[in-house]
C-alpha positions as CSV (number, residue, x, y, z in Angstrom):
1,X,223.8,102.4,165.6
2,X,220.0,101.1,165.3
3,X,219.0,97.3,164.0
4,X,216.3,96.4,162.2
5,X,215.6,93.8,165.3
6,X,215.6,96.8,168.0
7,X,212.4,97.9,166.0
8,X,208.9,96.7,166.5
9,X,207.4,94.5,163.8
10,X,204.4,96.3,163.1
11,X,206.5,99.8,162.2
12,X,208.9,97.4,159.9
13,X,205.8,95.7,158.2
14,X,204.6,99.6,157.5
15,X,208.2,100.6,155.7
16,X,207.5,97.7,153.5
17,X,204.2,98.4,152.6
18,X,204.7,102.1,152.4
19,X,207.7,100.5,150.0
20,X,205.7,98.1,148.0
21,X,202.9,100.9,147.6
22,X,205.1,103.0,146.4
23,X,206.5,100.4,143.7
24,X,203.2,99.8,142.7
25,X,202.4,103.2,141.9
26,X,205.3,103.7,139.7
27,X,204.7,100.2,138.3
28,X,201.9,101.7,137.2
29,X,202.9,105.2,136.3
30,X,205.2,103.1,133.6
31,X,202.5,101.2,132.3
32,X,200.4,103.9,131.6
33,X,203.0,106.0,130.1
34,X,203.8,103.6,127.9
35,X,200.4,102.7,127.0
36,X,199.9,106.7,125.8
37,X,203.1,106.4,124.0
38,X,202.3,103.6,122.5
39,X,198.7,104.7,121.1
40,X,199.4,107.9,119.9
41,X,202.8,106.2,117.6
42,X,201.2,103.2,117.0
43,X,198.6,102.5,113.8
44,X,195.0,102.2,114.5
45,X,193.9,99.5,115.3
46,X,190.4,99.5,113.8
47,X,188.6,99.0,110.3
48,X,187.1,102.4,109.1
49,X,183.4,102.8,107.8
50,X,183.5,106.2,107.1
51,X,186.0,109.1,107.2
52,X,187.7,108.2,110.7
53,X,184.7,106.3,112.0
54,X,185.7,102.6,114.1
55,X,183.2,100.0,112.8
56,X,182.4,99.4,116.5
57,X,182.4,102.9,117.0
58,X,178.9,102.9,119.1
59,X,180.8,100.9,121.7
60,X,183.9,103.1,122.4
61,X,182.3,104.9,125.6
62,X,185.7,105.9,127.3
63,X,189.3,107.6,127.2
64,X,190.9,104.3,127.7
65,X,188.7,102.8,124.8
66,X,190.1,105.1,122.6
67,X,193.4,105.0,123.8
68,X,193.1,100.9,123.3
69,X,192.1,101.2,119.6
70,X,195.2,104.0,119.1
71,X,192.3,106.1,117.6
72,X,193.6,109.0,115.6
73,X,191.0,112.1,114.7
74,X,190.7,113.4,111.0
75,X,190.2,117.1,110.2
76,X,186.9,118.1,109.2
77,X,188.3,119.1,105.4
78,X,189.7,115.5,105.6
79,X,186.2,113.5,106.6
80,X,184.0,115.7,104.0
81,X,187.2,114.8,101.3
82,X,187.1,111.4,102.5
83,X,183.5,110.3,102.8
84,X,182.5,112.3,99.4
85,X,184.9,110.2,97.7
86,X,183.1,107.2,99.3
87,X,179.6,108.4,98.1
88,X,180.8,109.1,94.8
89,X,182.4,105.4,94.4
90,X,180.0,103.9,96.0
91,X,177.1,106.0,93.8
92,X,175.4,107.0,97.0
93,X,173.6,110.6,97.1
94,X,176.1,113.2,98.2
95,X,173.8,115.9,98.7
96,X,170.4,115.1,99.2
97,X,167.8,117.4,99.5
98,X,169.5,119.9,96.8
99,X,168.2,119.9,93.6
100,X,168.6,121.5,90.4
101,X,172.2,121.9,90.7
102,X,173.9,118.7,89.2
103,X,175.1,120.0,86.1
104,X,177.5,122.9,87.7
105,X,176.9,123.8,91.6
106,X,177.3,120.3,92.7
107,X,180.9,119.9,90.3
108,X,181.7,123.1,91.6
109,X,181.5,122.1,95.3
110,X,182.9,118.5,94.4
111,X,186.4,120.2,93.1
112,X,186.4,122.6,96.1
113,X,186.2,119.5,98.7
114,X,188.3,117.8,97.3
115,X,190.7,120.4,97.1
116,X,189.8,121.4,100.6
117,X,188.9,124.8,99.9
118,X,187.1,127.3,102.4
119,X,184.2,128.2,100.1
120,X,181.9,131.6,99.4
121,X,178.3,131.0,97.7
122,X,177.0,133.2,96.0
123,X,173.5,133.4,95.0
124,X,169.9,135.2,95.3
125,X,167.3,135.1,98.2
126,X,165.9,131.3,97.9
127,X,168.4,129.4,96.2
128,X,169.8,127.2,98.7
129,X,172.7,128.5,99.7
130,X,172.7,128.2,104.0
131,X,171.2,125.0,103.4
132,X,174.0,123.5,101.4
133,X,176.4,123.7,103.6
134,X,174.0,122.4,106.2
135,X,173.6,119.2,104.7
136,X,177.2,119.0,104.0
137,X,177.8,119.0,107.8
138,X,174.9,116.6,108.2
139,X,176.1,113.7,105.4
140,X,179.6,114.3,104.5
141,X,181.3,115.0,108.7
142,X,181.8,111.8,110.6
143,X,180.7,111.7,113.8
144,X,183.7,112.0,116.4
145,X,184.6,111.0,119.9
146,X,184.7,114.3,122.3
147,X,184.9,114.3,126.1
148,X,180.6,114.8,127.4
149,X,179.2,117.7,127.1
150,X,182.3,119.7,125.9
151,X,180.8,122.9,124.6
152,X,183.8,123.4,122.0
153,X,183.8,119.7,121.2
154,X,187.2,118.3,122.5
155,X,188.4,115.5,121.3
156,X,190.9,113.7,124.0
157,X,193.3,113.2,120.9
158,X,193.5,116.9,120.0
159,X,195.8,116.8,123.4
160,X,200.0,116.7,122.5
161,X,201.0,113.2,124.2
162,X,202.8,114.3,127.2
163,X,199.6,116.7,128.0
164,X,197.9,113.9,127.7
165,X,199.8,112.0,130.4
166,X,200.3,114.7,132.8
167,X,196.1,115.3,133.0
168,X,196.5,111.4,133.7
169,X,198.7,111.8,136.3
170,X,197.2,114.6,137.5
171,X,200.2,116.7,137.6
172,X,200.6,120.2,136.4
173,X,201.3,119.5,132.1
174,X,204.8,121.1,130.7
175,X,203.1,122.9,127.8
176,X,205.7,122.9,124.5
177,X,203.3,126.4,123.3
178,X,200.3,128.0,123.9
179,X,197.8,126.6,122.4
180,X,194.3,125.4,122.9
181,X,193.7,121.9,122.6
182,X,190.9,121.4,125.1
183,X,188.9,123.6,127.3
184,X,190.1,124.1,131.0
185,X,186.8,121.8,131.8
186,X,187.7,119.2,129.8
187,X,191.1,118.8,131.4
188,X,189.5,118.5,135.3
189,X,187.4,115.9,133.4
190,X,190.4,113.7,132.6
191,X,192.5,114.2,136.1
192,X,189.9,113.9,138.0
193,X,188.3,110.6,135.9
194,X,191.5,109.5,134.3
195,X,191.3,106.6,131.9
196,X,187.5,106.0,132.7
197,X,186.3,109.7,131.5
198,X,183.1,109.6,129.2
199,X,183.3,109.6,125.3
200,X,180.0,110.5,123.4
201,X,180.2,110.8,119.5
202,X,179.0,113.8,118.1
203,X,177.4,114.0,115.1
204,X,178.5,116.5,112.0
205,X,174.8,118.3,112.4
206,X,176.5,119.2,116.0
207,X,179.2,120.7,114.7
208,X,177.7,123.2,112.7
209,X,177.7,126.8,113.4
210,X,175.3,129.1,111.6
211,X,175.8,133.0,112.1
212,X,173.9,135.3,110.3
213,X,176.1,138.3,109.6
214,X,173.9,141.5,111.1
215,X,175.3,144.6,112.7
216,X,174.7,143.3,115.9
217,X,177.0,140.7,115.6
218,X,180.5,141.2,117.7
219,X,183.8,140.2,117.5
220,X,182.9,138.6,120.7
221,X,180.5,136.4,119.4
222,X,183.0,135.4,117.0
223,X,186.2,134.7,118.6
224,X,185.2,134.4,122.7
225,X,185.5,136.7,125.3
226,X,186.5,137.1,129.2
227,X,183.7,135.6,131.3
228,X,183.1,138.0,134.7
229,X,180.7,135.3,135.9
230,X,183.5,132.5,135.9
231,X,186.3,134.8,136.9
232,X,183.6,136.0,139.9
233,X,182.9,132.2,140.6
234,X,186.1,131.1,140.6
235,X,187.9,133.3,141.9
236,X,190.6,133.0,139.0
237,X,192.2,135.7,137.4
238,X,190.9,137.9,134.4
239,X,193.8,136.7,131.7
240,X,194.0,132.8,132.5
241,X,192.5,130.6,130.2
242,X,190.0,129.7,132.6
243,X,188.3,132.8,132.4
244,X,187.7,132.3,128.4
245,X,184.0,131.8,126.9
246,X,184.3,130.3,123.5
247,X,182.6,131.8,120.5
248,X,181.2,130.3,117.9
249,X,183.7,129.4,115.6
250,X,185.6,127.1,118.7
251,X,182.1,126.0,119.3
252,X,182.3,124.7,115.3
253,X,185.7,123.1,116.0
254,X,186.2,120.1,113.9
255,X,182.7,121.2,112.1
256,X,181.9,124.0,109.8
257,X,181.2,127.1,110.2
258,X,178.9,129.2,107.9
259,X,178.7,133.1,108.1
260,X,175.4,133.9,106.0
261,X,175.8,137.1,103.9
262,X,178.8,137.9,104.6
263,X,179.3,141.5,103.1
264,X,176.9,143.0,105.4
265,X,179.6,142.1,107.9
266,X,181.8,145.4,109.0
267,X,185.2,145.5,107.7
268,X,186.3,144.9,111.5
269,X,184.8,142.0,112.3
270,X,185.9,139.7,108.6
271,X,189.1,141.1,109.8
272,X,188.9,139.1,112.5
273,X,188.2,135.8,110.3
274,X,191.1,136.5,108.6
275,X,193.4,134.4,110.2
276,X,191.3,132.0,110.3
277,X,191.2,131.2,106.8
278,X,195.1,132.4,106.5
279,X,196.6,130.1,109.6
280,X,193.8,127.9,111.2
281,X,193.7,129.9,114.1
282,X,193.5,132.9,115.8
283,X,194.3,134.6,118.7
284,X,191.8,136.9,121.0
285,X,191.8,140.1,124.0
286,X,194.9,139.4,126.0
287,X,195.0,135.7,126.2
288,X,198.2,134.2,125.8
289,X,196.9,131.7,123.6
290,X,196.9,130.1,120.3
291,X,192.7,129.4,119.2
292,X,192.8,126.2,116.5
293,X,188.8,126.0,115.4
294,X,190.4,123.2,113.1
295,X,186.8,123.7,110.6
296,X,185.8,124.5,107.3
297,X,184.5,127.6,106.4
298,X,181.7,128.5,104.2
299,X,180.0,132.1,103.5
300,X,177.3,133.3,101.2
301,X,176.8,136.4,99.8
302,X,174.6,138.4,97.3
303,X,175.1,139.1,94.0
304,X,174.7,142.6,94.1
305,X,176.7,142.6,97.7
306,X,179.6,140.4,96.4
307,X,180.2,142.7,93.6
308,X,179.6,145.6,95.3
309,X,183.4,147.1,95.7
310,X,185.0,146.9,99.2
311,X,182.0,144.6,100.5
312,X,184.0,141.7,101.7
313,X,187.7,143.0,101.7
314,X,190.1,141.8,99.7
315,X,192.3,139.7,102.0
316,X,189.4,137.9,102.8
317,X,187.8,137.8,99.5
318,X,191.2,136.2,98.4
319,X,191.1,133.5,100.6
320,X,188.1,131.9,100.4
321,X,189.7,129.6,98.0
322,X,186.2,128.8,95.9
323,X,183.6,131.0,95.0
324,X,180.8,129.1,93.6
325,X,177.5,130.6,91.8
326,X,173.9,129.5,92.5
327,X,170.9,130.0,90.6
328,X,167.3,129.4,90.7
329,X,165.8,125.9,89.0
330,X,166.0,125.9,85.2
331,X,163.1,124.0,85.3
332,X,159.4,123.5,85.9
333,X,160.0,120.1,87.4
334,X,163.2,120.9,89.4
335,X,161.0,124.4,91.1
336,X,157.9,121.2,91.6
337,X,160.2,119.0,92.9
338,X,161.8,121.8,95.4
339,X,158.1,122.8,96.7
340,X,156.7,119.5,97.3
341,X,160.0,118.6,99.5
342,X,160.0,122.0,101.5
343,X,156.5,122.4,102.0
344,X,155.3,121.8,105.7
345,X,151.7,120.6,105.2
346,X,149.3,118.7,107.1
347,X,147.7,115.5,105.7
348,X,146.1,116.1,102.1
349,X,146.2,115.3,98.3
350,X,148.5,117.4,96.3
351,X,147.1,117.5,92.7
352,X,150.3,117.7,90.0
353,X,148.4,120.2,88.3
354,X,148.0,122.4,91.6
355,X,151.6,121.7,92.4
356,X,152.8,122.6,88.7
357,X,150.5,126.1,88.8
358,X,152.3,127.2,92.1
359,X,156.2,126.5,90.2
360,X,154.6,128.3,87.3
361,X,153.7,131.5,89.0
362,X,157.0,131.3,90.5
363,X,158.9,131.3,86.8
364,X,156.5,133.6,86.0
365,X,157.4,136.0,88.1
366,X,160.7,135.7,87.9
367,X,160.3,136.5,84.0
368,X,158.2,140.0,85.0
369,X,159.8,143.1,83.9
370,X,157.7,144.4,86.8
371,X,159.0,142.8,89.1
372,X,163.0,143.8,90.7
373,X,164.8,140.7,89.6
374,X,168.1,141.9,91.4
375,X,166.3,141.1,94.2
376,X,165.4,137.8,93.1
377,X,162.1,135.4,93.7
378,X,162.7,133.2,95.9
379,X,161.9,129.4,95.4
380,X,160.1,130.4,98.8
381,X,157.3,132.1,97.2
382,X,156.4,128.6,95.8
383,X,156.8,126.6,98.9
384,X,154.8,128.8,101.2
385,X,152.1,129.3,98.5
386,X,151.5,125.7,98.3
387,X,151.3,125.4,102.2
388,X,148.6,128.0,102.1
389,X,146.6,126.8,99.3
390,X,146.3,123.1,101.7
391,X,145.5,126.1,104.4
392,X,142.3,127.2,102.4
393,X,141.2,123.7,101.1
394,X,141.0,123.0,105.1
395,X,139.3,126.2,106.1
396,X,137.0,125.7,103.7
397,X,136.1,122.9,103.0
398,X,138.1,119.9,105.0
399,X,137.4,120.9,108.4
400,X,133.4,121.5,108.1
401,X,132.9,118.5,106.3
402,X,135.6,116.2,107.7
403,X,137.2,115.3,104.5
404,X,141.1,115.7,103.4
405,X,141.9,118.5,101.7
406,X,142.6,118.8,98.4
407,X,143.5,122.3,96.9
408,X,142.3,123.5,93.9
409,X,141.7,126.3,91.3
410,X,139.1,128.0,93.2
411,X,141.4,128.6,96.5
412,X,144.1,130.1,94.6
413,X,143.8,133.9,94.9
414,X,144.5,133.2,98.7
415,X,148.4,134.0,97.6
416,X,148.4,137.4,97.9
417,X,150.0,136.8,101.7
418,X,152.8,135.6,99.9
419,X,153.5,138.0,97.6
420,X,156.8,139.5,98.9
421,X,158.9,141.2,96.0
422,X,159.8,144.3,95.1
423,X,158.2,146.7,92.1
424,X,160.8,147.8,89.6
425,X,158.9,150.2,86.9
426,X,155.8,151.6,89.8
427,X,155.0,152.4,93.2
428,X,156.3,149.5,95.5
429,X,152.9,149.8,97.2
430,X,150.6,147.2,98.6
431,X,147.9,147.6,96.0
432,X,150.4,147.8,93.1
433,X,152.4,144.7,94.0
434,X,148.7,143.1,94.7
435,X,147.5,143.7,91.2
436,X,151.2,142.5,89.1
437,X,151.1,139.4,91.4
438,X,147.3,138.8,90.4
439,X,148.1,139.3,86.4
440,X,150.9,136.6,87.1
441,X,148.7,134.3,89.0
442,X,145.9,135.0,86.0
443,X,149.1,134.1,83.0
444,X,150.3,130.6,85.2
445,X,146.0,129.8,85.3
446,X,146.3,130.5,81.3
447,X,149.7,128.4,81.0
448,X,148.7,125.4,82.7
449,X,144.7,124.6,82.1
450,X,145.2,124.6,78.2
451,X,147.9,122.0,78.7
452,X,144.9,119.9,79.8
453,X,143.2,120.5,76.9
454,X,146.0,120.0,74.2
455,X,145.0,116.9,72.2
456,X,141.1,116.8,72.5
457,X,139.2,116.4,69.6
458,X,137.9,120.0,68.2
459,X,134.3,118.3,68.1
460,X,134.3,117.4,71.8
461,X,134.7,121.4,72.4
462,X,131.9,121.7,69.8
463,X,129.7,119.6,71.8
464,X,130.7,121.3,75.0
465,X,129.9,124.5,73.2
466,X,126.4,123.5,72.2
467,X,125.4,121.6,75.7
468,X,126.7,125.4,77.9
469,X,124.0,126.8,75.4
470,X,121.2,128.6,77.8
471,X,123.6,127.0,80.9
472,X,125.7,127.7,83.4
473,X,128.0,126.1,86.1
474,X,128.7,127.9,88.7
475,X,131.7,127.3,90.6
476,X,133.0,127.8,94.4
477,X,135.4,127.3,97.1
478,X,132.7,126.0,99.3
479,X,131.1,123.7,96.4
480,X,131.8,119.7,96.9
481,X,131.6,116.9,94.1
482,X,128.9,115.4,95.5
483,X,126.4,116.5,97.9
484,X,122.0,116.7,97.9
485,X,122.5,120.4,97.0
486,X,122.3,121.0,92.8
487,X,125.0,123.1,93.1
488,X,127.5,120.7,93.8
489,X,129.7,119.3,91.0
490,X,128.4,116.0,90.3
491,X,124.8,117.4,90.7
492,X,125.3,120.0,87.9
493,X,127.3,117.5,85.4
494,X,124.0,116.0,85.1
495,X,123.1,118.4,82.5
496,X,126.6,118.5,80.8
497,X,127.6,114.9,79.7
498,X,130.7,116.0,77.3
499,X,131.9,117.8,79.5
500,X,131.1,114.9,82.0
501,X,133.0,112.2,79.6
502,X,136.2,115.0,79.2
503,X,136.7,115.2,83.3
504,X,137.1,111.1,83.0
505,X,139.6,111.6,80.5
506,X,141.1,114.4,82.4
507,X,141.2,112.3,85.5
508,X,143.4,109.6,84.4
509,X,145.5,111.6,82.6
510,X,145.8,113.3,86.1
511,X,146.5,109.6,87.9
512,X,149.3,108.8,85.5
513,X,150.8,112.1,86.1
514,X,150.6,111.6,89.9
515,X,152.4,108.3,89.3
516,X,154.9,109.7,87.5
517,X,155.8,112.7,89.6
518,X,155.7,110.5,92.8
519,X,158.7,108.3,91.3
520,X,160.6,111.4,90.3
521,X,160.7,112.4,93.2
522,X,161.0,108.9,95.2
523,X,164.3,109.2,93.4
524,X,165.6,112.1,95.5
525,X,164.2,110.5,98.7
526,X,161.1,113.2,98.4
527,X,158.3,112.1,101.0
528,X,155.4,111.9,98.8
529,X,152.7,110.5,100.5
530,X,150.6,114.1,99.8
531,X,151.1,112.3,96.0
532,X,149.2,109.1,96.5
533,X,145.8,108.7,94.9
534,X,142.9,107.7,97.5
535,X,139.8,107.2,97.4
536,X,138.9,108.9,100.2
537,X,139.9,112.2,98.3
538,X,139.1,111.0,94.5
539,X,135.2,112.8,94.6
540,X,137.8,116.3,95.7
541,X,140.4,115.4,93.1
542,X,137.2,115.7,90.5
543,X,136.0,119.0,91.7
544,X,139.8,120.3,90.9
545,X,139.7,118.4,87.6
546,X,136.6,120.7,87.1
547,X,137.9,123.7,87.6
548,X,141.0,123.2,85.6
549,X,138.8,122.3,82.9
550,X,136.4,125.0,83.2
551,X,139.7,127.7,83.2
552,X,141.3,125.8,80.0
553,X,137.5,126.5,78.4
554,X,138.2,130.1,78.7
555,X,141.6,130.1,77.1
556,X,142.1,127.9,74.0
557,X,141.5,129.6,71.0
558,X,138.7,129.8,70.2
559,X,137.3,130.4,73.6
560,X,135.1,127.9,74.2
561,X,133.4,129.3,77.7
562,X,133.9,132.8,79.5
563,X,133.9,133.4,83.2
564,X,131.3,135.6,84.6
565,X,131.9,136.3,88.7
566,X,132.1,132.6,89.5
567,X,130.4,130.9,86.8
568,X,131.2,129.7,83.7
569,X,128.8,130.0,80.3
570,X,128.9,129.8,76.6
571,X,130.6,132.4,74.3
């Protein structure tokens, strides 16, 4: 029998250490068990701002910060609940940027939120409907801690608790079921970094995934698929989990996910959304795993698609709990107020009157029996109309004389590029389409000159009548207010001082309208700097004045001036 003394001193001081290391480790192995324990079952510890948001959210950087804080996730159906309830208490806007919807799309998608419904949309080309649920993923989702760079956007709290502590001991985890909580990449993040992996907060913009539904679109795309390359790289077998590539609706976990026409999507592949909207999840190929996207779903669809029998099947159809109709703006200002925000120009003065010719030709159209209307007009045709006529004010005029541009009358026939509709009663041909759209264009000029001319005093037109005796004023696209040439405006109004005083009168009447339109639209958050009156660009805002004025001339009954090529002389 061996002593402790018949050993050397050094191999007893070993033992202990080996000893007290050991002690230490499991020291710790109970502190840290408990401290999981304790903040997945304990409340939070933090004051929210938003739907699930810490106040000192900005500062949580790490696993063990969020641990500390016993931070719990909300679903993304619970933020958008949440945080539109906030707006709407706290009277903040709860869907900027849409318009011309408040007195029955946005109720509509109010009651489906707060039911937390999946939702279908359905509505004509132009009306909104992708965009909607885009801003609802932008202002309504909270931002949400996920471990960096996490392609399907893992939250460390999506992990059961003992998962959690095995990853943190770095031991194999004793899975309850098969599901996915977080990618196999996440996981080596958190054994191999433990407490101190990195957090980033993604924002609800992040989390949305926009398909559009064409035939090229797989079930693949959709749900994942086995990876060669990673089972190649890594030498891991084709079935395990590791070998998975997400699709995109795990790449919109805890977001939304938006499937754009929907009906033009095959039979097979909405089956495979199906238990989506059924269970949460979804299963995929031969994985033995449980898929738990955790979003909200929206789809959009046609009119004529959504009622067109067997285009969404009925399962499906069933369970997207609310099906909510769009339309196109009931009104002239809504369809101005739509352009001016969507419209990508460069620096220039928008004239109201310009702005409200482009939404007229838009209802316009829409009112043409010519014209397929099951198609729809898109509030497009407006939008991209408007950035062209700011095009040909620059081609012709701003950039040769260095001046902003400021489109008028005179650059309108330019729109023909956007003239993208379909013929119901003729030929759909290029020249047919060419000469409806030009009539429309020709009944908007009508509509909106003589509303500059409503309220003048019969003996001003009179006098204009009398001074265009023997006269003319020739009008042009390249024609300036004021330049030494006589044709420019100024130059010729010389010789017409009615008409002169009327395009002062004109002019203010303009300037209040500007005013009033830019606070309109101030109250939607519309940029409206392309709305401000300067005096750089007042001699251009005259020319436009002009024209409008010249048009009206032609119009009002009776016809005060006709229109002769590009000049304008007495009746």
């Amino acid at each position: 029998m061996l002593h402790y003394h018949q050993f050397p001193s050094y191999f007893i001081r070993k033992a202990c250490n080996i000893l007290n290391d050991d002690c230490v480790k499991f020291l710790q192995l109970i502190e840290l068990v408990q401290f999981v324990k304790r903040s997945y079952s304990s409340e939070p510890k933090y004051t929210e701002i938003r739907a699930g948001i810490p106040e000192d959210y900005k500062e949580i950087k790490t696993l063990k910060d969020l641990l500390e804080i016993n931070y719990k996730i909300l679903g993304a159906k619970e933020q958008l609940r949440r945080n539109l309830i906030l707006m709407t208490q706290t009277n903040n806007a709860k869907y900027p940027g849409i318009l011309g919807f408040n007195e029955d799309v946005i109720p509509a998608l109010d009651r489906a939120i707060l039911s937390y419904h999946d939702i279908l949309i359905i509505g004509q080309i132009g009306q909104a409907k992708t965009k909607i649920s885009e801003i609802i993923a932008n202002h309504l989702l909270s931002p949400i801690p996920i471990i960096k760079n996490s392609l399907t956007n893992d939250c460390p709290m999506d992990l059961p608790q003992d998962e959690m502590i095995s990853l943190l001991e770095d031991t194999e985890p004793i899975r309850q079921n098969t599901h996915f909580h977080i990618s196999p990449e996440s996981s080596e993040k958190i054994r191999n970094e433990k407490l101190d992996t990195p957090i980033e907060w993604l924002e609800g913009k992040h989390r949305y995934k926009y398909v559009l539904a064409t035939p090229d679109i797989s079930v693949k795309d959709l749900v994942g698929y086995i990876d060669a390359i990673k089972i190649a790289k890594k030498g891991i077998e084709m079935y395990r989990i590791e070998s998975y590539s997400p699709g995109q609706l795990m790449q919109a976990k805890h977001g939304i996910f938006c499937i754009d026409e929907l009906p033009v999507l095959d039979p097979r592949k909405q089956v495979a959304l199906l238990s989506v909207l059924q269970e949460g999840k979804f299963t995929t190929g031969a994985y033995p795993v449980i898929f738990e996207p955790k979003t909200m779903f929206f789809a959009t669809a046609n009119p004529i698609d959504y009622t067109h029998s067997g285009k969404i099947i009925e399962p499906l159809y069933d369970r997207l709990k609310s099906h909510i109709h769009t339309h196109y703006p009931n009104s002239l200002e809504d369809e101005m107020l739509i352009i001016i925000q969507e419209a990508n120009i460069s620096k220039s003065l928008i004239p109201v009157f310009m702005l409200k010719m482009m939404g007229k030709i838009v209802q316009n159209a829409r009112a043409s029996n010519e014209i397929n209307q099951e198609k729809g007009i898109s509030v497009r045709l407006g939008i991209h109309g408007l950035e062209l006529l700011v095009g040909e004010a620059e081609r012709t005029r701003a950039l040769h004389h260095k001046i902003l541009p400021v489109p008028r009358l005179s650059d309108i026939f330019c729109l023909d590029q956007v003239a993208k509709f379909e013929l119901s009663e003729m030929d759909d041909t290029v020249e047919n389409r060419s000469k409806v759209f030009r009539d429309i264009i020709t009944k908007s000029i009508q509509d909106i000159t003589t509303q500059y001319l409503e309220g003048i005093e019969p003996s001003t037109f009179e006098e204009i009548n009398q001074e265009f005796a023997g006269k003319t004023f020739h009008v042009s696209q390249l024609n300036l207010w004021e330049n030494a040439n006589e044709g420019y405006y100024k130059n010729q109004l010389t010789n017409f001082k009615t008409l002169e005083k009327l395009v002062d009168s004109v002019l203010q009447k303009v300037f209040l309208e500007q005013k009033e339109f830019e606070k309109n639209a101030s109250q939607y958050q519309i940029k409206s700097e392309m709305l401000n009156k300067s005096k750089e660009a007042e001699s251009e805002l005259k020319a436009a004045i002009i024209e409008i004025i010249l048009e009206g001339l032609c119009w009002i009954q009776p016809k005060i001036l006709e229109k002769r090529e590009s000049s304008y002389v007495s009746t």
